[in-house]
Backbone bond lengths (Angstrom), bond angles and torsions (degrees), N, CA, C in turn:
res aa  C-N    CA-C-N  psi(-1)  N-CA   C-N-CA  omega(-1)  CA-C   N-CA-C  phi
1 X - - - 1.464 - - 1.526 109.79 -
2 X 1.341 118.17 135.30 1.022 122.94 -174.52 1.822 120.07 -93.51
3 X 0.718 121.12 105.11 2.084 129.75 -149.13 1.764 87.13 -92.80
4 X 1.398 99.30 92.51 1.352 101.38 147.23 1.606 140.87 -90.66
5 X 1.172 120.99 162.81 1.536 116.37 -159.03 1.357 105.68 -169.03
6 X 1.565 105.70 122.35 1.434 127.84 175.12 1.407 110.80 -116.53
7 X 0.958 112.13 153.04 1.436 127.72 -153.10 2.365 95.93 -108.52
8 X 1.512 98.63 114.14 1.184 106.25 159.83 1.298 133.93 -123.17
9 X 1.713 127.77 146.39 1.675 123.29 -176.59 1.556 107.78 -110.85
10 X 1.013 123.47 134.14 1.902 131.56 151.49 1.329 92.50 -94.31
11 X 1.759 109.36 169.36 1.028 133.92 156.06 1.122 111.57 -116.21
12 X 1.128 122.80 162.54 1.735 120.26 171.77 1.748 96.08 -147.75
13 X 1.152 106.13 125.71 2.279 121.85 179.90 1.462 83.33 -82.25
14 X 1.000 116.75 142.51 1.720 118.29 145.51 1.406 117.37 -164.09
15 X 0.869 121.52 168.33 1.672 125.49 -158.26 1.881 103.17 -77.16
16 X 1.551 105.85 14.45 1.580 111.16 176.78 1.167 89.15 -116.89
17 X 1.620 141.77 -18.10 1.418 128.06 170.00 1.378 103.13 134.40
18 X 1.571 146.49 -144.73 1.293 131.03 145.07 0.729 129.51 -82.83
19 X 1.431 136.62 155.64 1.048 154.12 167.65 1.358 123.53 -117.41
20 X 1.589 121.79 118.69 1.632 130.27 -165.36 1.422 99.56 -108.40
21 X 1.432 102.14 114.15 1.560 119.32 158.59 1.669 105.39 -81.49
22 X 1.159 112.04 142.22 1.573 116.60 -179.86 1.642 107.27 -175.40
23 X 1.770 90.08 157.36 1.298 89.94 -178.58 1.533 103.91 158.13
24 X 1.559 117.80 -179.71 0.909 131.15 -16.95 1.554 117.21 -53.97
25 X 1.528 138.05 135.39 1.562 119.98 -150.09 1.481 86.51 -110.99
26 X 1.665 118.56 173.69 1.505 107.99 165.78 1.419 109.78 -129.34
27 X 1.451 97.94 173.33 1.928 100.75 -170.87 1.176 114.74 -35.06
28 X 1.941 124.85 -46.18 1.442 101.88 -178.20 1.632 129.93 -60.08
29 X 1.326 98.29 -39.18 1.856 111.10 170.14 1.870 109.52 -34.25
30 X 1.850 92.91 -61.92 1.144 110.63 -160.37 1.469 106.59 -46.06
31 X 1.908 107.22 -38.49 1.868 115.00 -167.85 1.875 102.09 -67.53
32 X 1.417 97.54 -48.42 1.653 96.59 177.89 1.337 127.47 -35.72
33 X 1.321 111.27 -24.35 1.557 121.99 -155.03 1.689 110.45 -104.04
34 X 1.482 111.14 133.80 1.546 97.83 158.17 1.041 140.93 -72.11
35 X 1.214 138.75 179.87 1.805 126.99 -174.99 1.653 86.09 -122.42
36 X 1.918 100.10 137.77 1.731 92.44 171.70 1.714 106.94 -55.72
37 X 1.227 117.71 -175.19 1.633 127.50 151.75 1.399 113.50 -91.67
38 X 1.283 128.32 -10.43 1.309 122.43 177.44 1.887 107.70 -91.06
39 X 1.238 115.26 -9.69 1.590 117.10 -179.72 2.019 105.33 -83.71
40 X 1.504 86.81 79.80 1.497 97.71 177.48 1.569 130.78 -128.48
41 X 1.236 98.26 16.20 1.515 105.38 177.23 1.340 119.81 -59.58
42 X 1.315 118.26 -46.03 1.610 108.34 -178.49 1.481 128.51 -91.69
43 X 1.867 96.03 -21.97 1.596 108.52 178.21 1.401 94.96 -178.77
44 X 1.595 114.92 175.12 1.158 125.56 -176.21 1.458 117.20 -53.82
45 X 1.242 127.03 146.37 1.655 123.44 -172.95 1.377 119.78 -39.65
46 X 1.877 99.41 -66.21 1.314 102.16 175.23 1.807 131.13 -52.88
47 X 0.967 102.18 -44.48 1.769 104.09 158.75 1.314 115.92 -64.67
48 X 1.303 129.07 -52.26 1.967 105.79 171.96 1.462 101.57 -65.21
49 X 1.824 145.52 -3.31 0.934 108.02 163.15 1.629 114.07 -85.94
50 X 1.152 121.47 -26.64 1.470 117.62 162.01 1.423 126.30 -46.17
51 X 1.546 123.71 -35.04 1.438 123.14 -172.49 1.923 110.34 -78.47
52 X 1.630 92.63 -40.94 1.207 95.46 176.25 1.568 120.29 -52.21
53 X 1.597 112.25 -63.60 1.559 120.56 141.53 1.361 115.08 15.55
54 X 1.269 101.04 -85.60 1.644 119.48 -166.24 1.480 109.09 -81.59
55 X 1.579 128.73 -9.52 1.560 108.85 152.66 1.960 109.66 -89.48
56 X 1.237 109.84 -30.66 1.429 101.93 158.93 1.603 123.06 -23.32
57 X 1.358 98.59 -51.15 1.766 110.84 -167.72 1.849 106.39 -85.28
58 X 1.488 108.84 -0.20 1.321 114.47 -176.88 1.488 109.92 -83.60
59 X 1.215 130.56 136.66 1.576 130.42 -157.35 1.929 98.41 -62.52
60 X 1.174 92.66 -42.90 1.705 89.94 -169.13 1.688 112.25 -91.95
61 X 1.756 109.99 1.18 1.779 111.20 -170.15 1.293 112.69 -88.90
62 X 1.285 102.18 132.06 1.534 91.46 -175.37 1.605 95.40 -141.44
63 X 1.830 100.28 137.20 1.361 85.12 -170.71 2.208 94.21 -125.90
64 X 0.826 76.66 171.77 2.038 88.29 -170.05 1.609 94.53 -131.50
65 X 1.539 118.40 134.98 1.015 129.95 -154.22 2.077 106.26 -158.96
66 X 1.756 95.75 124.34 1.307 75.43 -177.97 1.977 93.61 -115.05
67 X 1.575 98.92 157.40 1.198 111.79 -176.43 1.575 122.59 -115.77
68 X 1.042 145.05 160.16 1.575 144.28 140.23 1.710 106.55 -100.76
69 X 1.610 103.47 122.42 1.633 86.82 -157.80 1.249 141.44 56.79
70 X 1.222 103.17 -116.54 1.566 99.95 178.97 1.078 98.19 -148.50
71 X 1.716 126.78 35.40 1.590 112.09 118.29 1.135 141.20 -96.06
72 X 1.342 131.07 160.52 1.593 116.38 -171.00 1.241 104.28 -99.00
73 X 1.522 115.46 135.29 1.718 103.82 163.10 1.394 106.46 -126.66
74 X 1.030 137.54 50.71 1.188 140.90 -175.78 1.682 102.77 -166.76
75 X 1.727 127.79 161.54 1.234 147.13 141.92 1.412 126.82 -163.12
76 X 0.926 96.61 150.44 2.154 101.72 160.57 1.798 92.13 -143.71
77 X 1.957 85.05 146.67 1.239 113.57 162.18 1.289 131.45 -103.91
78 X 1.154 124.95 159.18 1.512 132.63 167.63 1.116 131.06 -144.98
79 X 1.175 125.38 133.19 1.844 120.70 -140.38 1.934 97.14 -175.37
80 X 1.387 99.98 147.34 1.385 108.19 157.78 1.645 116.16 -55.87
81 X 1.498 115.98 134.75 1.457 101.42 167.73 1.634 125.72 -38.56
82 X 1.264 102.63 166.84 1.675 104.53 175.23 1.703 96.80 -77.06
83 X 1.407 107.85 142.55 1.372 119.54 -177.01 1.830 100.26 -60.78
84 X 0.937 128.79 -21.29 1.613 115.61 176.00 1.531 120.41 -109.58
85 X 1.476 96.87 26.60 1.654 105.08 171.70 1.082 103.10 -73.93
86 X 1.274 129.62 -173.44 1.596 157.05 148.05 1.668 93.13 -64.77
87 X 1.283 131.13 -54.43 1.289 131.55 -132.72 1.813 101.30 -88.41
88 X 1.565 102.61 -21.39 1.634 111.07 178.61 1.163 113.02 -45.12
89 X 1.943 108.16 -60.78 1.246 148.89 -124.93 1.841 87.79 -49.62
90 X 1.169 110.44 -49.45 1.518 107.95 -171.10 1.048 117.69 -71.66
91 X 1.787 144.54 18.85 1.052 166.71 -178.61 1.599 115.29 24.62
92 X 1.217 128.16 42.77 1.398 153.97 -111.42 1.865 89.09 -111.65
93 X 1.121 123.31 116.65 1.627 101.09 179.94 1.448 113.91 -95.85
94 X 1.616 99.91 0.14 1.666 101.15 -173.36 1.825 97.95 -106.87
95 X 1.372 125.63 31.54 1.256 105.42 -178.94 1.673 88.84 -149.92
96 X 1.781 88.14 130.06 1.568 132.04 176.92 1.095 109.38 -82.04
97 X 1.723 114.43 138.07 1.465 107.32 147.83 1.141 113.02 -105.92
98 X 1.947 124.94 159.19 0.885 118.79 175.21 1.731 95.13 -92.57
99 X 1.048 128.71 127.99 1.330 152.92 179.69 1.418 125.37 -37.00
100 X 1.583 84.52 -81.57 1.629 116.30 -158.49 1.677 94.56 -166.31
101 X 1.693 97.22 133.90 1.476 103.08 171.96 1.637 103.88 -137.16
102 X 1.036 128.42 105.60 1.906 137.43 -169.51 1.525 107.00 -126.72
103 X 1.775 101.28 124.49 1.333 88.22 178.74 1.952 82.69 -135.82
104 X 1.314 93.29 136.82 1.920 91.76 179.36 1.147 120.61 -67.87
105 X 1.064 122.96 154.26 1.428 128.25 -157.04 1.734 131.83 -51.39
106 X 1.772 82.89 -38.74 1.725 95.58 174.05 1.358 119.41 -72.58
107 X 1.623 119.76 -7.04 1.045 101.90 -151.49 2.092 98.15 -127.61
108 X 1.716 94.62 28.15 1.624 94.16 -167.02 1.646 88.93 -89.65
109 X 1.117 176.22 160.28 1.026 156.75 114.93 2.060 96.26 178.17
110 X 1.165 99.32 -3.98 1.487 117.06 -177.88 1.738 110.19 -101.15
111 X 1.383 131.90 17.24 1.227 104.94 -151.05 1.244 151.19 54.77
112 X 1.431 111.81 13.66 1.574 103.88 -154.22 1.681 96.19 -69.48
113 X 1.364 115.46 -45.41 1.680 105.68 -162.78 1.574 117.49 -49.36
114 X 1.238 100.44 -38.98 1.294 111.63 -174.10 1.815 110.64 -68.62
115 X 1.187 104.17 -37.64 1.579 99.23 178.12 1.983 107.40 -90.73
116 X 1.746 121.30 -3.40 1.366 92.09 169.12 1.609 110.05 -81.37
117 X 1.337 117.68 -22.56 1.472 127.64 165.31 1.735 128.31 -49.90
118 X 1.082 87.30 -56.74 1.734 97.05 157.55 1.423 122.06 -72.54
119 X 1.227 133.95 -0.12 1.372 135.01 -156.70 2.198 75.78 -121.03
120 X 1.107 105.83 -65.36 1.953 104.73 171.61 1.438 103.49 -30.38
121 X 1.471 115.09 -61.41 1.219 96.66 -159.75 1.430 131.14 -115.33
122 X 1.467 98.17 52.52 1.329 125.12 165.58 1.410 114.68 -89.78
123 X 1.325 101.35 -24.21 2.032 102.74 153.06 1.403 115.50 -47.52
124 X 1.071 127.74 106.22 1.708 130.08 148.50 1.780 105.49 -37.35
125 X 1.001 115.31 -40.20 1.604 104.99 -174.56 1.081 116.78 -89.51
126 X 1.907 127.82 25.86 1.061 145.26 167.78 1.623 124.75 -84.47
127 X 1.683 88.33 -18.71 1.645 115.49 171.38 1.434 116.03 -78.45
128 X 1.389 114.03 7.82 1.395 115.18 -172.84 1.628 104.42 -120.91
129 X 1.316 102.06 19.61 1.676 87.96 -177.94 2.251 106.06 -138.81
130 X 0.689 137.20 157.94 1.353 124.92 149.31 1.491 102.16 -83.35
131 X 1.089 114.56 164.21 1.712 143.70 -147.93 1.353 102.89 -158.10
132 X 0.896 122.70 101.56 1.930 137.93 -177.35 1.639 96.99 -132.28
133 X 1.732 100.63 122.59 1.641 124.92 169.49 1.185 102.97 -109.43
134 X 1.624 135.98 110.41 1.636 120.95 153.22 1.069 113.14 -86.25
135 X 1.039 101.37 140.30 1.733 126.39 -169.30 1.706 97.71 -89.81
136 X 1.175 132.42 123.93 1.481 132.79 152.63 1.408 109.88 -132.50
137 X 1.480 96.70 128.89 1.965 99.70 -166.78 1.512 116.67 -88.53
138 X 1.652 111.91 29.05 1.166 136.13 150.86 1.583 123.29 -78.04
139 X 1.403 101.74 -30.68 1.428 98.35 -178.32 1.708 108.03 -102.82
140 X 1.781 111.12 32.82 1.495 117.22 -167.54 1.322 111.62 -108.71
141 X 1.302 117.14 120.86 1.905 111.79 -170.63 1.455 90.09 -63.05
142 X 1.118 128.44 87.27 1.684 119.04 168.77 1.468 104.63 -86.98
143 X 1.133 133.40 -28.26 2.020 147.12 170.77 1.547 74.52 -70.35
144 X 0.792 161.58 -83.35 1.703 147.75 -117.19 1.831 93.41 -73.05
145 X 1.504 86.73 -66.70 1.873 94.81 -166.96 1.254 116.27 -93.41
146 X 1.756 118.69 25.72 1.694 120.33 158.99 1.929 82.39 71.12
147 X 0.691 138.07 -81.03 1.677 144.99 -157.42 1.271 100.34 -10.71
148 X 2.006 114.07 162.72 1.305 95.16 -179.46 1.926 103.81 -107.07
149 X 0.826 119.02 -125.55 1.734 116.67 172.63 1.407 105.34 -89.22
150 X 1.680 112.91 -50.41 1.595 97.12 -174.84 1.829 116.73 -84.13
151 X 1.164 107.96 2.57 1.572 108.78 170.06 1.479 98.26 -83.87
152 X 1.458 117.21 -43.58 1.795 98.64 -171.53 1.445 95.20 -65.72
153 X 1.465 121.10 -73.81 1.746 109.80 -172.70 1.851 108.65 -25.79
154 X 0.984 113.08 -47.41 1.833 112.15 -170.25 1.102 113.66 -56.85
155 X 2.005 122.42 -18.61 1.761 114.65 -145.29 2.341 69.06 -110.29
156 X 1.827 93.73 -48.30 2.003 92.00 -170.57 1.607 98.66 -42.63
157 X 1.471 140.52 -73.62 1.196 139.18 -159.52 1.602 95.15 -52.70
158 X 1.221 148.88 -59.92 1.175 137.92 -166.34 1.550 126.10 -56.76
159 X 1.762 112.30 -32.94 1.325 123.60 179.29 1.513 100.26 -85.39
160 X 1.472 130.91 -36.86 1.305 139.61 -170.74 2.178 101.13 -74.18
161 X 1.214 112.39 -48.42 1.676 110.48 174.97 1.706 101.86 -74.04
162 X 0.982 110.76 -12.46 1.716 95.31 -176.72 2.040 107.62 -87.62
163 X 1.291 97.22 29.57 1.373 119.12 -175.63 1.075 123.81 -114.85
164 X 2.084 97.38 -38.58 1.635 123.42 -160.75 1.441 103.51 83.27
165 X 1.125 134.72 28.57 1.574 132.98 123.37 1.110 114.11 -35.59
166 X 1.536 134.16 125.39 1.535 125.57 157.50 1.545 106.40 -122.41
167 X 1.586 118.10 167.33 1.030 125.09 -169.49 1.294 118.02 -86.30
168 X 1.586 153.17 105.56 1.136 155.43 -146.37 1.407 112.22 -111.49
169 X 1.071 140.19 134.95 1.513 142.64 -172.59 1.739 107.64 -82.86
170 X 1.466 131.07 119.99 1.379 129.69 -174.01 0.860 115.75 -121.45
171 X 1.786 145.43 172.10 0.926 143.13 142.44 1.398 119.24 -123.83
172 X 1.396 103.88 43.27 1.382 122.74 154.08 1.840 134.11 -55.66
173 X 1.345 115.34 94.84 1.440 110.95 -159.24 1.227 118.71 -35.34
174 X 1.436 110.30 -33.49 1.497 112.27 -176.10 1.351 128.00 -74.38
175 X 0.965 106.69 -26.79 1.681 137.95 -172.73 1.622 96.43 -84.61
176 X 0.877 121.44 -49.50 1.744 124.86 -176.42 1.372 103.91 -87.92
177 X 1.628 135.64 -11.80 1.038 130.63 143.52 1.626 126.55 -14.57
178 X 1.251 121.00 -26.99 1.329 113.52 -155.88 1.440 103.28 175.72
179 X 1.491 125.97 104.89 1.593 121.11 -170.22 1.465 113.63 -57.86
180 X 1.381 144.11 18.17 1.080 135.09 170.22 1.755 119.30 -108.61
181 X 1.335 106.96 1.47 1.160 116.92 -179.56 1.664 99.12 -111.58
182 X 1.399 94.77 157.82 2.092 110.55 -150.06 1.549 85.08 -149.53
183 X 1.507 101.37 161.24 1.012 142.60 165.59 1.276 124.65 -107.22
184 X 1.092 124.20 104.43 2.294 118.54 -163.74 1.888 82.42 -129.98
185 X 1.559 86.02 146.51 1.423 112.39 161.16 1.716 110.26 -164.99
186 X 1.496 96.08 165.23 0.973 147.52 168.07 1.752 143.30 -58.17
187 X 1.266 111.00 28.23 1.829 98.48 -141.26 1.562 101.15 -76.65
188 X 1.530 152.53 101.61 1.281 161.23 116.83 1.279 104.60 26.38
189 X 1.398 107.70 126.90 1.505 102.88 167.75 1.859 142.70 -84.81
190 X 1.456 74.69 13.33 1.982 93.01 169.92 1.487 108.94 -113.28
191 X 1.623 129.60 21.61 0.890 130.22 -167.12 1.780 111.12 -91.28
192 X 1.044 139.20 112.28 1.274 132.56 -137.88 1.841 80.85 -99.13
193 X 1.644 85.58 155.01 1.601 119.17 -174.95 2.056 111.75 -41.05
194 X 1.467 104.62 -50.87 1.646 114.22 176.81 1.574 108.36 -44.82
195 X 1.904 103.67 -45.42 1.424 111.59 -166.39 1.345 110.72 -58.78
196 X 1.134 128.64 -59.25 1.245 148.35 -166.01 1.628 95.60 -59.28
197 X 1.621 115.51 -66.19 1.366 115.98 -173.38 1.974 119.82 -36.20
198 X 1.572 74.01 -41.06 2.121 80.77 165.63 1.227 135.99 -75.12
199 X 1.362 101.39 -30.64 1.762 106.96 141.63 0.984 124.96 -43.97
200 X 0.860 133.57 -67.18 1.714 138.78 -165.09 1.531 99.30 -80.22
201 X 1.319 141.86 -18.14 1.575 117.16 158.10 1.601 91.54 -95.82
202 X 0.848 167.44 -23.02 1.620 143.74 -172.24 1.334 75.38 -66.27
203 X 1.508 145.37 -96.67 1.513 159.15 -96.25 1.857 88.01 -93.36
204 X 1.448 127.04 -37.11 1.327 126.50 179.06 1.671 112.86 -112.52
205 X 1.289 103.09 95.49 1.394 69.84 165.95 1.767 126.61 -148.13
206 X 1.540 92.58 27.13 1.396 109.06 155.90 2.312 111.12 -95.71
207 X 1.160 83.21 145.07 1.530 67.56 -177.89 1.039 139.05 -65.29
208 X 1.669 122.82 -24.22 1.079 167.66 157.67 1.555 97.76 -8.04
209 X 1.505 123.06 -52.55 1.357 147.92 164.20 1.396 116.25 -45.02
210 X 1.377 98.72 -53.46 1.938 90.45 -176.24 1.685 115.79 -81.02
């Protein structure tokens, strides 16, 4: 499959100044740029700015990134699953994950999540893929934003459907781990009938589900 990618900007005014949503950006952009110090959820700044980097340079990764200047305080990724997920297994070339979505602390109160999502999928060639986010409320700053588990799940489903994410029923061990963790996607509207059908047995596949 051939992963095309056009490049779109938002603006966002806010009482911190502007803020540039953009993207899909590529590794050189990505090196130019600083990483806030508050973008630490998954690992130290400078290393999530390296990882991000290196799905940038991945034929199908595309990452959207918002900045003040030319630091970043915001991202989401998009990438083929990791080859030892559950989510690979169906070796699917039209289906995305959404990654990683980090926005630093000062700067959540702006919309940003919602506009690096909308700023992704202002690609037309975003209609060619399904787009699946699992939600695990392990990976949820709930200590950051006081919130409890079902307020963060309530605010993720709201920024994730204001995309056209919907919530999908799984029987993904991990995901059923714990009733507050979900399964949301995406399905594209050039996504042909087979594709989808493989969705729905990777994502079901005790029967119990249908």
């Amino acid at each position: 499959m051939e992963h095309q990618k056009k490049y779109h900007q938002t603006i966002l005014q806010t009482d911190k100044g502007k803020l540039i949503v953009e993207g899909p950006v590529s590794p050189e952009s990505l090196k130019k740029h600083s990483f806030h110090p508050g973008l630490t959820a998954f690992r130290h700044p400078r290393e999530q700015q390296e990882a991000i980097t290196e799905i940038a340079q991945l034929p199908e990764g595309r990452i959207i990134i918002t900045r003040k200047a030319t630091e970043i305080v915001a991202y989401v990724t998009f990438l083929y699953p990791d080859p030892l997920e559950y989510w690979s297994e169906g070796n699917m070339k039209d289906l995305l994950e959404l990654g990683a979505i980090e926005v630093a602390a000062p700067y959540r109160k702006y919309g940003v999540a919602r506009a690096l999502l909308n700023t992704a999928f202002m690609d037309s060639f975003m209609e060619n893929y399904i787009v699946i986010s699992t939600e695990y409320y392990w990976h949820w700053d709930l200590k950051g934003t006081g919130l409890s588990i079902w307020e963060y799940r309530d605010i993720m489903e709201k920024v994730m459907s204001s995309a056209g994410l919907e919530w999908f029923a799984t029987d993904d061990p991990e995901i059923t781990a714990h009733p507050a963790n979900c399964l949301m996607a995406r399905i594209g509207k050039n996504v042909p009938a087979e594709s989808i059908e493989t969705f729905d047995r990777l994502r079901l596949r005790s029967r119990f589900f249908y």
